[in-house]
C-alpha positions in Angstrom: 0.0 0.0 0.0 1.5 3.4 -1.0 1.9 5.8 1.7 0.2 8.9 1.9 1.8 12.6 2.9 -0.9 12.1 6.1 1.0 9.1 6.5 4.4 10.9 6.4 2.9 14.3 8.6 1.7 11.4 11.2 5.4 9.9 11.7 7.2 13.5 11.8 5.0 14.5 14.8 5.1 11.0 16.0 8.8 11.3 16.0 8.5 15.2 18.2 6.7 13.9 20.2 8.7 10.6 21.2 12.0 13.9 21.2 13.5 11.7 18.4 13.7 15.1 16.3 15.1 18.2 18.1 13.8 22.0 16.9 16.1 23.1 13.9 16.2 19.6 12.5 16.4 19.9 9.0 13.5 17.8 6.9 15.1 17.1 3.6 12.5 16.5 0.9 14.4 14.1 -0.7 15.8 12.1 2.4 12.5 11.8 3.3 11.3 10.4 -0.3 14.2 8.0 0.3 13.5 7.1 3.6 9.2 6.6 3.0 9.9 5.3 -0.8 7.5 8.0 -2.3 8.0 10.7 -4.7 9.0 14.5 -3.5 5.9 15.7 -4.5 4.1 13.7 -1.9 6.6 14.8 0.7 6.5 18.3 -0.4 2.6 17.8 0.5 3.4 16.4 4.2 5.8 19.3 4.8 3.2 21.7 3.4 0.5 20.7 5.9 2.9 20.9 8.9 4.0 24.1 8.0 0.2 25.3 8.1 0.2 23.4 11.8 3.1 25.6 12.7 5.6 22.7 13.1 7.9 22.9 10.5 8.7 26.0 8.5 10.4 26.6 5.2 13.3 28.7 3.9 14.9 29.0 0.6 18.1 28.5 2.2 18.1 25.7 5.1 14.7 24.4 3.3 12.2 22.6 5.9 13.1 22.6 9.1 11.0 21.9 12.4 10.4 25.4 14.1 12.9 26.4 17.0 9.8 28.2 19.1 11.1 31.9 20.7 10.5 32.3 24.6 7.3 34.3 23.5 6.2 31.5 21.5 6.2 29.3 24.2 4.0 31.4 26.3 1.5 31.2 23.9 1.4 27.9 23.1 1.0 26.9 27.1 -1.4 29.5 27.1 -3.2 27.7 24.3 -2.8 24.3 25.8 -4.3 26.1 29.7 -7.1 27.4 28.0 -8.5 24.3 25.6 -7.4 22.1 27.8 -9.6 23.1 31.1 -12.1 24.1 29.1 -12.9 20.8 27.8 -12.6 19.5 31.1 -15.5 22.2 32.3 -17.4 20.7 29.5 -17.9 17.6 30.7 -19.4 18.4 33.7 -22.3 15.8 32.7 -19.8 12.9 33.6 -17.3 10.7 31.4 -18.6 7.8 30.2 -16.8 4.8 31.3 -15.7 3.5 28.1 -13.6 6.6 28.4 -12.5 6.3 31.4 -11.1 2.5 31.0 -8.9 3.6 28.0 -7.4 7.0 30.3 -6.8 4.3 32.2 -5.0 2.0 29.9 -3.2 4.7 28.9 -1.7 5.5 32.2 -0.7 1.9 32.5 1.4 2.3 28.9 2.8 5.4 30.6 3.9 4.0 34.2 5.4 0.8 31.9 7.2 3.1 29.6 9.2 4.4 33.5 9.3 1.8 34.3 11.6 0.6 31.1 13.1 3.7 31.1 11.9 4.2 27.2 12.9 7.4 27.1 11.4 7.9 23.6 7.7 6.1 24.1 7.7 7.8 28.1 8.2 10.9 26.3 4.9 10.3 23.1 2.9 8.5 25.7 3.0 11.7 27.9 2.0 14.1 25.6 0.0 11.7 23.9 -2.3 11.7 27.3 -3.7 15.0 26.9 -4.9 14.3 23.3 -6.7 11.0 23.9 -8.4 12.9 27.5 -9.4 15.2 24.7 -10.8 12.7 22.3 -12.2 10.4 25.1 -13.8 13.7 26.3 -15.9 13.3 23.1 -14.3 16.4 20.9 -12.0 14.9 17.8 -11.6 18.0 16.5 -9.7 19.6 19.7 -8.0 16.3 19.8 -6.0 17.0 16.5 -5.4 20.6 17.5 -4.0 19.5 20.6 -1.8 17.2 19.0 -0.3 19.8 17.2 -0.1 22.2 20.5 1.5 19.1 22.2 4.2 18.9 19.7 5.3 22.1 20.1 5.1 22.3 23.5 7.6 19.1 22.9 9.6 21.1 20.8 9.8 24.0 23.5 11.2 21.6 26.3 14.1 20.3 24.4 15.0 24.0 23.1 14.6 25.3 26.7 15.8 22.4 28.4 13.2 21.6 30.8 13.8 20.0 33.8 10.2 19.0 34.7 9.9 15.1 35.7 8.5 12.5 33.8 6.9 10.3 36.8 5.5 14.0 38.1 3.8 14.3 34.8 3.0 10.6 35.2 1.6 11.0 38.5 -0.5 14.6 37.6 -2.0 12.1 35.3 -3.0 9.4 37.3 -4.7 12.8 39.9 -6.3 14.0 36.9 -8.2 10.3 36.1 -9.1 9.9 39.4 -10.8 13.1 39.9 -12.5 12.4 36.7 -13.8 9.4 37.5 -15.3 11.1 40.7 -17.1 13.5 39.0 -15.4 15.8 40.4 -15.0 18.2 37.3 -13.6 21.3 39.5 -10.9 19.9 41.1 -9.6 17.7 37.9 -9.8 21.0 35.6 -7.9 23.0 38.6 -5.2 19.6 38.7 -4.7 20.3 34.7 -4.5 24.1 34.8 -1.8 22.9 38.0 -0.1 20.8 35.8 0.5 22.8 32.8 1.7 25.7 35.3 4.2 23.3 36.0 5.5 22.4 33.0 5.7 25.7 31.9 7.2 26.5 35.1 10.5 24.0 34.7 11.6 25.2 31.2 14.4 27.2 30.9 13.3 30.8 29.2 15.5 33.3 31.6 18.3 33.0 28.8 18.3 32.4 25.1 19.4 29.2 24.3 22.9 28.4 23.1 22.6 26.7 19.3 26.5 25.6 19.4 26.2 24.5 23.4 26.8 20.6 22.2 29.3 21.9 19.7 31.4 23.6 21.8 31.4 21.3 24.7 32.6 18.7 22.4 35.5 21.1 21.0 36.5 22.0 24.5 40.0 22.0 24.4 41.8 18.0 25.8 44.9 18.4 28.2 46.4 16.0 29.7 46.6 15.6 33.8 49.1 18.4 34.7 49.7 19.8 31.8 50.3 23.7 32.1 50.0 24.8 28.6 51.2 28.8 28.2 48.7 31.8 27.9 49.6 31.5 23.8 48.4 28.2 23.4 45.9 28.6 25.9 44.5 32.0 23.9 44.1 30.3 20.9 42.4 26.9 22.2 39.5 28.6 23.8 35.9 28.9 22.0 34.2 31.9 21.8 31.5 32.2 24.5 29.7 35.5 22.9 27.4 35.2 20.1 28.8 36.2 16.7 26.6 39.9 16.5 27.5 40.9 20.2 31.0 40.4 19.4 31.0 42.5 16.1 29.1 45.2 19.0 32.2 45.3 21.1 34.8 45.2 18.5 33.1 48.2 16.9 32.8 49.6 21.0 36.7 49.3 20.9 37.5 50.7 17.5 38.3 47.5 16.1 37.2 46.0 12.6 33.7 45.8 12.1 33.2 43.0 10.3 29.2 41.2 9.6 30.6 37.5 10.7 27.5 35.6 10.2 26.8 32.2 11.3 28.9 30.5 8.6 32.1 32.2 8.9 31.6 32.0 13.0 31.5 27.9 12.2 34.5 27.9 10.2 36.7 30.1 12.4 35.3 27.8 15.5 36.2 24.8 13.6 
């Protein structure tokens, strides 16, 4: 059976959510014909209608690429995610059916296995995947697929800002929310989401821009061996540059020195 660009958007967001693909990550239409065994143009259409999801965007130099979310950004999209999410729960306040309730709670099982197995990947889809089956179990498909999308970049936004919110909390708000659910009490499970998202928001690291050559440089850093005492010289010309490449050109203009553009390219090469 030939596979579809639905198909092909459906594994790229799969693969967000499960943090197999970090922000910046280039989509190369032609990798990805490779890879799926289609043609580009079918890609081309996946890409298209990710890009109009506000997952992936599109250059005419790096090409597609999924989105690298600014710190405003990601207060909108928890925003989003507060605001759909408790609402839906306030609209249920005529009970959830128990059907519903027996497949939150076979998903909370998937989710305490995945810890268990310290699955890193599936922990990480089955997390985020919770709040869009409570949204489809909840009886509303249509804020099910926009939350899937909301979810992804919210996924997106803890890898870029490094959160350091805990996957068994998450696990456990999960579990709270169910429970209160299944009591009918729709108050206190639409305050325990609004709690939880607080907290999610709350652990990511937005108080400083991220650094897009942290892994780079730490794995430049210079190698010397135990005792070694190498001179100033050496030392001088080992180090990595810690300021980004416009700030620099800002205080070599402050001093009177060269002011030179140095984009991102020529910064890579002199680093290298």
């Amino acid at each position: 059976m030939a596979i579809s660009s639905t198909d092909i958007s459906n594994r790229i967001v799969e693969a967000v959510l499960a943090q197999k693909l970090a922000p910046g990550s280039r989509l190369g239409e032609q990798e990805l014909a490779l890879l799926f065994d289609c043609s580009r143009t079918i890609v081309r259409e996946a890409l298209t209608r990710l890009a109009a999801r506000g997952i992936v965007t599109v250059s005419a130099r790096r090409g597609w690429y999924l989105i690298e979310p600014s710190q405003d950004e990601a207060r909108e999209a928890f925003e989003a995610r507060r605001v759909i999410e408790t609402g839906l729960i306030r609209q249920s306040a005529s009970g959830v059916r128990k059907e519903a309730l027996k497949r939150l709670k076979q998903h909370l099982q998937q989710e305490k296995a995945a810890l268990r197995q310290d699955d890193i990947g599936k922990r990480s889809y089955l997390l985020g995947d919770f709040h869009v089956c409570l949204a489809d179990c909840l009886g509303n498909s249509l804020l099910a697929d926009t939350l899937r999308d909301y979810t992804a970049r919210t996924t997106l936004i803890a890898m870029r800002y490094q959160s350091t919110h805990d996957a068994e909390q998450s696990c456990e708000d999960h579990v709270r929310i169910v429970e209160a659910l299944e009591r009918g009490d729709i108050a206190e499970a639409e305050a325990l989401m609004a709690e939880h998202i607080g907290t999610v928001q709350a652990a990511l690291s937005v108080s400083t821009a991220p650094d897009p050559l942290a892994r780079l440089r730490e794995a430049l850093a210079p190698v010397r061996a135990a005792g070694a005492n190498p001179d100033a010289a050496s030392t001088s010309a080992q180090l990595l540059r810690t300021t980004p490449p416009k700030a620099a050109a800002r205080k070599r203009g402050a001093a009177g020195g060269p002011d030179s553009s140095d984009d991102s390219s020529t910064y890579l090469g002199k680093l290298l």
